[in-house]
C-alpha distance (Angstrom), angle and dihedral (degrees) to the residues before:
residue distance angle dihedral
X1 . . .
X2 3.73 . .
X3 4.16 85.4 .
X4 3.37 143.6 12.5
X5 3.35 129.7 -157.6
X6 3.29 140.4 -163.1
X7 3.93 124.9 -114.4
X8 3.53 125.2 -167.7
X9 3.89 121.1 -178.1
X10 3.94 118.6 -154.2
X11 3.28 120.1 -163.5
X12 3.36 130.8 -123.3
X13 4.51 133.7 -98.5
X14 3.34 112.3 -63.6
X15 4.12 104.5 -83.1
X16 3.57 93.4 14.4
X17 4.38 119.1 110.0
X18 3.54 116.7 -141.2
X19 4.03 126.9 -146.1
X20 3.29 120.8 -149.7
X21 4.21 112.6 -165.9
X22 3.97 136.4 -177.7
X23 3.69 133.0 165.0
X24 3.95 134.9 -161.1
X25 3.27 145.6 -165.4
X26 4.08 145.3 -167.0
X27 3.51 127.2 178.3
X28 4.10 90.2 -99.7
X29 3.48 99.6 48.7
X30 4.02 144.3 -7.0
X31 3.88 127.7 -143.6
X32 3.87 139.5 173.6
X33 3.93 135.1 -155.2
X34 3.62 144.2 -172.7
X35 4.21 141.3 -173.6
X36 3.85 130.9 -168.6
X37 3.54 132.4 -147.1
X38 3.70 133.4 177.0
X39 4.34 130.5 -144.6
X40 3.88 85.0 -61.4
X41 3.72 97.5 51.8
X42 3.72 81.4 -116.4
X43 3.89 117.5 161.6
X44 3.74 107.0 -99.6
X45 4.10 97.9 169.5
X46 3.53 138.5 -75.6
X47 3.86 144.1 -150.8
X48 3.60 136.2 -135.8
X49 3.93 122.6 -172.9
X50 4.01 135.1 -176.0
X51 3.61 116.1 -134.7
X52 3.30 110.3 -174.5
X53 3.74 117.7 -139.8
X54 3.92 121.0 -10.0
X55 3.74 141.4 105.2
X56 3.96 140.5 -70.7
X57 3.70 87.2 -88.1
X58 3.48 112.0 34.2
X59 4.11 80.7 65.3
X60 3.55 103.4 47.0
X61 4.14 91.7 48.2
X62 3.84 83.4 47.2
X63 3.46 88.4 54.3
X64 3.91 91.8 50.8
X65 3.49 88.2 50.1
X66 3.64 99.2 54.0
X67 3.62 94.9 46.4
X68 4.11 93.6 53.9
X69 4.13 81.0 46.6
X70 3.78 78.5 60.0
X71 3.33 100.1 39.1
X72 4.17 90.8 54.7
């Protein structure tokens, strides 16, 4: 890698879930993803979907969408 960086992941309020979303895609296929975690950064669930073919963000808005799906 040419540079690294440094993530750090705060949680969310106290009683609160936070989704975390990201969406990718090639020029074979596209695909989108998501994961939950509550106050404690516990694992809460997550999702992971295939697309098929389509671009950068056609899969990360379909990866939005399916979390606020989730979410309802």
């Amino acid at each position: 890698a040419l540079v690294i960086k440094e993530v750090i992941w705060c949680p969310p309020l106290s009683n609160w879930i936070k989704g975390n979303t990201d969406g990718v895609s090639t020029n074979i296929s596209s695909s989108c993803g998501g994961i939950f975690r509550n106050c404690q950064a516990d694992f809460v669930g997550c999702f992971a979907k295939n697309l098929g073919t389509g671009t950068t963000f056609q899969a990360e808005l379909a990866g939005v969408m399916r979390a606020i799906e989730i979410a309802h």
